[in-house]
C-alpha positions in Angstrom: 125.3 113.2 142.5 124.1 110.5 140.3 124.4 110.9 136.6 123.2 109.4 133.7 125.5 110.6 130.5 123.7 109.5 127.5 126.1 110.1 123.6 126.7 107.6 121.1 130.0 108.9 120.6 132.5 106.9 122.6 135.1 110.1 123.1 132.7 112.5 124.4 131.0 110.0 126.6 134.7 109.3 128.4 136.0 112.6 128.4 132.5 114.1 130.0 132.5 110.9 132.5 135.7 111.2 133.4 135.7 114.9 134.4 132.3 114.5 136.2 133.9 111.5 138.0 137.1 113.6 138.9 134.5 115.8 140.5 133.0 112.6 142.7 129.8 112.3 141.1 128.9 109.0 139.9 128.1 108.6 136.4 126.6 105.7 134.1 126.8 105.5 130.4 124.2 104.6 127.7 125.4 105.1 123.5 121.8 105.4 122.8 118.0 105.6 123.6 117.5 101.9 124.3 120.4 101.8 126.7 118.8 105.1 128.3 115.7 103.7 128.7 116.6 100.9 130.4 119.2 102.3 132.8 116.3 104.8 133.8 113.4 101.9 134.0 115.6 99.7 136.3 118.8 101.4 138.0 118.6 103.5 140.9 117.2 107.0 140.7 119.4 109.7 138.9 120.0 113.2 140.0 120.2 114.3 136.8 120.4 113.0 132.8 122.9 114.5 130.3 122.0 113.6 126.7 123.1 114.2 123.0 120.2 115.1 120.9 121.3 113.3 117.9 121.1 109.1 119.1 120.7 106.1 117.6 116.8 104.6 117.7 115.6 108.1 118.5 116.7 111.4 119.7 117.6 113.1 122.8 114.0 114.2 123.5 113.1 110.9 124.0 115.7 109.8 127.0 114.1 113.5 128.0 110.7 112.6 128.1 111.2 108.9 129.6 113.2 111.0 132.7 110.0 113.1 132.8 107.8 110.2 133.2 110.7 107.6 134.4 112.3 110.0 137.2 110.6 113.1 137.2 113.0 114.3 140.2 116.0 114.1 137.9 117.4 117.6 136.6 117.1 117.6 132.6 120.5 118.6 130.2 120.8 118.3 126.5 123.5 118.2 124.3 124.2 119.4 120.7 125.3 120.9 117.8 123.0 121.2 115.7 119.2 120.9 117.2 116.7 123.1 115.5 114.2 125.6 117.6 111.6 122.7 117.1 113.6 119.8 118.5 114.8 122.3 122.0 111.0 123.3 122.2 110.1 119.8 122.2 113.4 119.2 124.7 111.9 122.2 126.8 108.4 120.6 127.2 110.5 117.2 128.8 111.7 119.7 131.5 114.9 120.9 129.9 117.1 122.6 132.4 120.0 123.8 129.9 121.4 122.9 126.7 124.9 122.7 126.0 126.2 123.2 122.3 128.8 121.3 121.1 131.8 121.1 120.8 130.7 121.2 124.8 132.7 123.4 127.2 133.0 120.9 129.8 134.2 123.6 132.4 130.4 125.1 132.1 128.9 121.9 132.4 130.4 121.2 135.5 129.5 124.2 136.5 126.2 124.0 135.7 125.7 120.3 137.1 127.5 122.0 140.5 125.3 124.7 141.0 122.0 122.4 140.9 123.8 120.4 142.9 124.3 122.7 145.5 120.5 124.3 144.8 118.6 121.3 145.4 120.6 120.1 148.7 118.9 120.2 152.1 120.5 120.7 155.2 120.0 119.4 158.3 117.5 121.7 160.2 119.2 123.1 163.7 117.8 121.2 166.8 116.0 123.3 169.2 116.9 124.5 172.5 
């Protein structure tokens, strides 16, 4: 799976890319909304976007809403500890699929990011006989 972690915090970004790595997904990094918005305008599609709400240049909403419109295919996650109901209703509007508060159990976010995984996998259909 193809991920694109998005936190202008340096520890968070290698400790969540690291462990989604460890798990053979492949992730890329942005520290903020401009690097977001580029690496979704021009890199190959992602399966899903994991982003901080709090950003430099913006907020997570916006990486959220450039996915929408960007890569509307992509599965939506949000970061935070400290967003207020107005800022998640906004993120919810981009197509939020789950928020994780920080400090970020990255056990559940695996977990989440795994079982999406798995969801939106197709197998092979059986040939006929």
């Amino acid at each position: 799976m193809r991920i694109l972690v998005v936190d202008d915090n340096p520890e968070i970004v290698e400790e969540i890319s690291l462990t989604l790595r460890r798990r053979g997904h492949e992730v890329v990094v942005a520290t903020g909304v401009k690097d977001a918005l580029m690496a979704l305008a021009t890199l190959d599609p992602f399966a899903a976007v994991i982003t901080d709400m709090r950003l430099p240049e913006g907020s997570g909403a916006d990486v959220l809403r450039m996915a929408n419109r960007l890569q509307p295919s992509s599965v939506r996650y949000l970061m935070s500890g400290e967003a207020s109901p107005q800022e998640i209703n906004e993120a919810r509007r981009e197509g939020l699929e789950a928020i994780f508060w920080k400090p970020v159990s990255l056990r559940t976010m695996v977990e989440a990011v795994h079982a999406r995984d798995m969801a939106t996998r197709v197998q092979d259909p059986l040939p006929a006989y």
